[in-house]
C-alpha positions in Angstrom: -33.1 42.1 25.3 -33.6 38.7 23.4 -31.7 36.1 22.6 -32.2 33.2 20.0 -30.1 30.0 21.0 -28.0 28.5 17.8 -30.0 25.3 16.7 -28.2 22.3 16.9 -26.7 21.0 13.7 -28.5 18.6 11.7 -27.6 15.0 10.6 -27.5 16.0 7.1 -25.4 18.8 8.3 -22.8 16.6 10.4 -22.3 14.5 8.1 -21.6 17.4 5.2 -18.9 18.5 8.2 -17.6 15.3 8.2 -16.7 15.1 4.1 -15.2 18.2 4.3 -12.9 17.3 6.8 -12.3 14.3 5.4 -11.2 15.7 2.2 -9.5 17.9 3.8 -6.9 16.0 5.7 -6.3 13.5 3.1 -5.6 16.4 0.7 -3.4 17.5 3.6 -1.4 14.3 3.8 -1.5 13.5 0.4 0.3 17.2 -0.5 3.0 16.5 3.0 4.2 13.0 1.7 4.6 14.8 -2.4 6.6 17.1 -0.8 8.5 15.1 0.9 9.3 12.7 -2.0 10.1 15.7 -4.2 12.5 17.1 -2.2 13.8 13.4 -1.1 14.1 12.9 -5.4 15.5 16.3 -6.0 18.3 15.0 -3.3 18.9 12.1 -5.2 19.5 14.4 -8.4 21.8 16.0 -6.9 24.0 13.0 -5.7 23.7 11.3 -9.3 21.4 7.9 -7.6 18.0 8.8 -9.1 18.1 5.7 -10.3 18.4 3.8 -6.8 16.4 6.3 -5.6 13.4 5.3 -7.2 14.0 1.5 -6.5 13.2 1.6 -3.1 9.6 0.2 -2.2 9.1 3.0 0.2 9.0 5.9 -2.2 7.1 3.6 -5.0 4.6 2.8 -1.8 4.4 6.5 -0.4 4.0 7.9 -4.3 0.8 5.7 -5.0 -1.2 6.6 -1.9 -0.5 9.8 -2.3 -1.9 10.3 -5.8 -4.8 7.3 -4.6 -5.7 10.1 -1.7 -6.1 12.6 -4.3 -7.4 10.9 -7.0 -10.0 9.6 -4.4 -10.8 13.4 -3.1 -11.3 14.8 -6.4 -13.8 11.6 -7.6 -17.2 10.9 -5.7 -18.4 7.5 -4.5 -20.6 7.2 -7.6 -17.7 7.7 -10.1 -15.5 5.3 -8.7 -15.0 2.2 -10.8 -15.5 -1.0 -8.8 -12.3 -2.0 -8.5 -11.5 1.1 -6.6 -11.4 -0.4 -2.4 -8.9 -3.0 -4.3 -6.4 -0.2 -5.2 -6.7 1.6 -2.4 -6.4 -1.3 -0.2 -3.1 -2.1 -2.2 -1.7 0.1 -1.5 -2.6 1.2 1.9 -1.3 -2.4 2.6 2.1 -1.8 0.7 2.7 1.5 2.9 2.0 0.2 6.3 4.3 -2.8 5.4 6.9 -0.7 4.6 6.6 0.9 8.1 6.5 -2.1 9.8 9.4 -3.3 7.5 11.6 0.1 7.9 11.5 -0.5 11.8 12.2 -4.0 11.8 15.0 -4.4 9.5 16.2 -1.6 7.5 16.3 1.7 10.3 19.2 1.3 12.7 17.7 0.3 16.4 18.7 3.4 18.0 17.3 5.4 15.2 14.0 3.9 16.3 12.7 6.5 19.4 14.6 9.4 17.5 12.9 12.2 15.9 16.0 13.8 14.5 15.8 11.4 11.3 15.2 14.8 9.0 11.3 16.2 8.5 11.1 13.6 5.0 12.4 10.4 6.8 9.5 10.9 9.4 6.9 11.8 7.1 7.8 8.9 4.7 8.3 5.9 7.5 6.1 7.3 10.0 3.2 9.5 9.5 2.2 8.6 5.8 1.8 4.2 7.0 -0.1 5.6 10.3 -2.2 7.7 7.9 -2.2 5.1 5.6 -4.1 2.5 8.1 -6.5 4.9 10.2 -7.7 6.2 6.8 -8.4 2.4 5.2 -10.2 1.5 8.6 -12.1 4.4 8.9 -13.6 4.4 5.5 -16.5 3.2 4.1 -16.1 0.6 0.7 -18.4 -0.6 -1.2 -16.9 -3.9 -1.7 -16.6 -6.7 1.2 -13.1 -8.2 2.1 -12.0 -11.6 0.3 -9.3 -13.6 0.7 -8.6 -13.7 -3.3 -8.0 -9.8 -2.4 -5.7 -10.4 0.3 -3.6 -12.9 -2.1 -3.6 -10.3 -4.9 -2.4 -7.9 -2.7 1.1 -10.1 -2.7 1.2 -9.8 -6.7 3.4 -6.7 -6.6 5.6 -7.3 -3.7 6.6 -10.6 -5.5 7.2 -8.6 -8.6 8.8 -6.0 -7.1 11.8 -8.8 -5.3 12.1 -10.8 -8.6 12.4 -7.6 -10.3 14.9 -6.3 -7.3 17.1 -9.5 -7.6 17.3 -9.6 -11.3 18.6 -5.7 -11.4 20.9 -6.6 -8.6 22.3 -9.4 -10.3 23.4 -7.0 -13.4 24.4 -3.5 -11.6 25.3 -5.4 -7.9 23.2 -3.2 -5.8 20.4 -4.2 -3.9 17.9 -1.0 -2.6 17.8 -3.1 1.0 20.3 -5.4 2.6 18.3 -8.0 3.6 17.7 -8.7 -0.3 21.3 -8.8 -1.5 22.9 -12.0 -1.3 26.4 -10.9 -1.6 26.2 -9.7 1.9 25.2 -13.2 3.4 24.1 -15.9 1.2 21.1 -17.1 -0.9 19.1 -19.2 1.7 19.4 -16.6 4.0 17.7 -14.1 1.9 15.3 -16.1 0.8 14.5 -17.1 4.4 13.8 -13.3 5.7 12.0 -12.6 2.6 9.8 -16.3 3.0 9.4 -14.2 6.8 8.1 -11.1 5.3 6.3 -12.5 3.0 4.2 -14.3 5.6 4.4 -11.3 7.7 2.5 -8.9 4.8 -0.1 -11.9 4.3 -1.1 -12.5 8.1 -0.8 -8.4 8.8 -3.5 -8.4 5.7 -5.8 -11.0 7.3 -6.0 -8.6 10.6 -6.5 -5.9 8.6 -9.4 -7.7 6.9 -10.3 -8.9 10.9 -10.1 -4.8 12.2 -12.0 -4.0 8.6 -15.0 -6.0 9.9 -14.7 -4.6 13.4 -14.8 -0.8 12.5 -17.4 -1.8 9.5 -20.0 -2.8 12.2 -18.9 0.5 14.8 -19.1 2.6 11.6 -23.0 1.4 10.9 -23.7 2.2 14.5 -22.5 5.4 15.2 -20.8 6.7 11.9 -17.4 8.0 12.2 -14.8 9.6 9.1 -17.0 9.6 5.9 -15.6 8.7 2.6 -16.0 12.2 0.2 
């Protein structure tokens, strides 16, 4: 009795593999963070504070990389206008911040090595910024990093505070307590947000750094491929 060993898969083959599970999990992820702000926003209905509930950066941030992942799976490289890496950069960038920003000054510190937060709290501060990055590092873009990108990245954060301030100056509530001013003073919000300002524009210069690390590992070896 015979046998016939399996060939070994082909290039061409890997990397079809590799699309497929690439679309895959960011259809995954994309489909766990909707659910997560659906049933966060159908919370909020109930409780009358839609409103509030949609001022806070962290469901804006989680909502457009979400629909970016999915918008991105169902268009090919080709289609993809140029401005596409900028978008998705944006707000990749805006999620992880929000991680970094949730831990640092919003989430209580013993809240921090907890896991009882409730399934959308983890999938909203934790697992979609993680995502977020190892997805923006591990894909391919067809434009190169510029500095003029990094700075535009700061438009909407900017907009979002003066935006922020001017509501809370109107209704008196403020979707973070390091932005309102009646709970300490004007120079001291000012000063944390001067912090986390800086802290968004130097996190997007390592990105940029890491982006040009993982760009020359990628063109060695290949790793997750862009669908």
């Amino acid at each position: 009795m015979s046998s016939s060993a399996m060939p070994p898969p082909t290039p061409s083959g890997r990397s079809a593999t590799a699309v497929r599970a690439a679309r895959g999990a960011r259809v995954a992820v994309a489909i766990l963070v909707l659910a997560a702000l659906l049933t966060s926003t159908l919370t909020a209905i109930r409780d009358g504070s839609l409103a509030q509930h949609l001022s806070f950066f962290t469901n804006q941030s989680n909502l457009a990389f979400a629909l970016l992942l999915l918008a991105g799976t169902a268009l090919s490289r080709r289609r993809r206008p140029p401005w596409w890496d900028d978008l998705r950069g944006a707000a990749t960038f805006y999620l992880v911040m929000t991680g970094i920003i949730y831990a640092l000054l919003v989430a209580p510190l013993d809240e921090l090595l907890r896991w009882d937060i409730g399934w959308t709290g983890i999938v909203l501060h934790r697992l979609a910024p993680v995502a977020a990055l190892l997805d923006w590092l591990l894909s391919p873009r067809r434009r190169t990093p510029s500095a003029r990108r990094v700075l535009g990245w700061l438009t909407y954060p900017i907009v979002y505070l003066v935006a922020t301030w001017l509501r809370g100056g109107v209704t008196g509530w403020y979707p973070y307590a390091f932005l309102d001013p009646t709970a300490s003073s004007w120079p001291q919000v000012l000063a944390t947000t001067g912090v986390v300002l800086l802290a968004f524009l130097l996190f997007a210069a390592l990105v940029h750094l890491a982006e040009g690390g993982c760009a020359g590992r990628r063109s060695r070896r290949g790793t997750w491929r862009a669908p």
